[in-house]
C-alpha positions in Angstrom: 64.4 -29.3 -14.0 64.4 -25.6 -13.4 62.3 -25.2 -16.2 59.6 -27.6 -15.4 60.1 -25.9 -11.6 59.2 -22.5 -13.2 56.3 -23.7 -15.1 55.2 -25.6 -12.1 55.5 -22.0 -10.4 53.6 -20.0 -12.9 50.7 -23.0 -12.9 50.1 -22.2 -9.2 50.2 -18.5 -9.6 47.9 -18.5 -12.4 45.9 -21.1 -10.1 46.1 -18.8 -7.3 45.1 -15.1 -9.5 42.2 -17.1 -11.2 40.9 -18.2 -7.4 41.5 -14.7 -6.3 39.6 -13.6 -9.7 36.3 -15.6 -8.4 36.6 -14.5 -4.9 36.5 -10.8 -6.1 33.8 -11.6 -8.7 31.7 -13.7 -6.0 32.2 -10.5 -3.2 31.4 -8.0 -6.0 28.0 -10.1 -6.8 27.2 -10.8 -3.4 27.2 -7.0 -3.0 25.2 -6.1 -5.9 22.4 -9.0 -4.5 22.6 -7.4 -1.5 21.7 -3.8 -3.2 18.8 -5.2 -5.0 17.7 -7.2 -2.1 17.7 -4.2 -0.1 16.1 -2.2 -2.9 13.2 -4.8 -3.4 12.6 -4.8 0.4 12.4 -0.6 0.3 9.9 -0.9 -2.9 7.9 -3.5 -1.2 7.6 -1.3 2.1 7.0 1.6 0.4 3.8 -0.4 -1.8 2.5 -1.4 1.5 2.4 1.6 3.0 0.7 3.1 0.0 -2.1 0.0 -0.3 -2.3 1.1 3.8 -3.1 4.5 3.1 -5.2 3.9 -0.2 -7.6 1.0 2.0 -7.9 4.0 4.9 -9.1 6.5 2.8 -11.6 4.2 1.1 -12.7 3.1 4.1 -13.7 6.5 5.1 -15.3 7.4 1.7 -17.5 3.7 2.1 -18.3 5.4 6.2 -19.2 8.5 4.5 -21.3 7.1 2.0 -23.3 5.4 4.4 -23.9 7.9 6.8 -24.9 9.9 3.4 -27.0 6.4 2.5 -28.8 6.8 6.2 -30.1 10.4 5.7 -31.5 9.1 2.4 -33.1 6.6 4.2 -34.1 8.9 6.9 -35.8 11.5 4.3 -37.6 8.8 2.5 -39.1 7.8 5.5 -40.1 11.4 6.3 -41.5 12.0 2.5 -43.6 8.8 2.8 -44.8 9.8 6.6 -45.7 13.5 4.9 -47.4 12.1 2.0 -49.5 10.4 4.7 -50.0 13.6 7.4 -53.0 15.8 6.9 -52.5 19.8 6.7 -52.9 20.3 10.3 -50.4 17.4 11.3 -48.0 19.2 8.9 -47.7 22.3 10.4 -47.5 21.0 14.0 -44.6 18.9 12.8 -42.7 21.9 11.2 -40.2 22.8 13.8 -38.6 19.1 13.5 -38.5 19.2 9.6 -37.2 22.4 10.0 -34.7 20.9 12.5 -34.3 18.2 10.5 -33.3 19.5 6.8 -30.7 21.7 8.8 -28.4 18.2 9.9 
């Protein structure tokens, strides 16, 4: 009897390291999620913020290009109105071309 009481023994505490053995394996992969979760999160933020930053300053250049498109527009106009001006219309019209190649 003191035999099969001793190997009844050692059957829990075998039972008991190998439960303690998952808990500490569960805990240490819980942790290691957590560190990737965490890390994920901080990559996504940090692709975000760049996609933010990249959309801003392509908005700009697209505002700039615009404004650039407009004066283009503008000096057309003006080279189709001059093509159309006699001499004398020219030269009374000189101070606002002049005015106007200086913007």
């Amino acid at each position: 009897r003191i035999l099969l009481n001793d190997v009844e023994n050692s059957k829990a505490s075998v039972h008991e390291k190998a439960n303690k053995s998952r808990e500490k394996v569960t805990s240490i992969f819980t942790e290691i999620r957590n560190v990737i979760h965490n890390r994920e999160s901080l990559l996504k933020q940090n692709i975000s913020n760049q996609l933010e930053k990249e959309e801003d300053m392509l908005t700009q250049k697209e505002e700039l290009i615009r404004q650039h498109l407009d004066i283009i527009d503008m000096l057309k106009c003006e080279v189709q109105r001059l093509e159309q001006e006699d001499d004398i219309d020219i030269l009374l019209n000189a101070k606002e071309r002049h005015n106007l190649a200086i913007e």
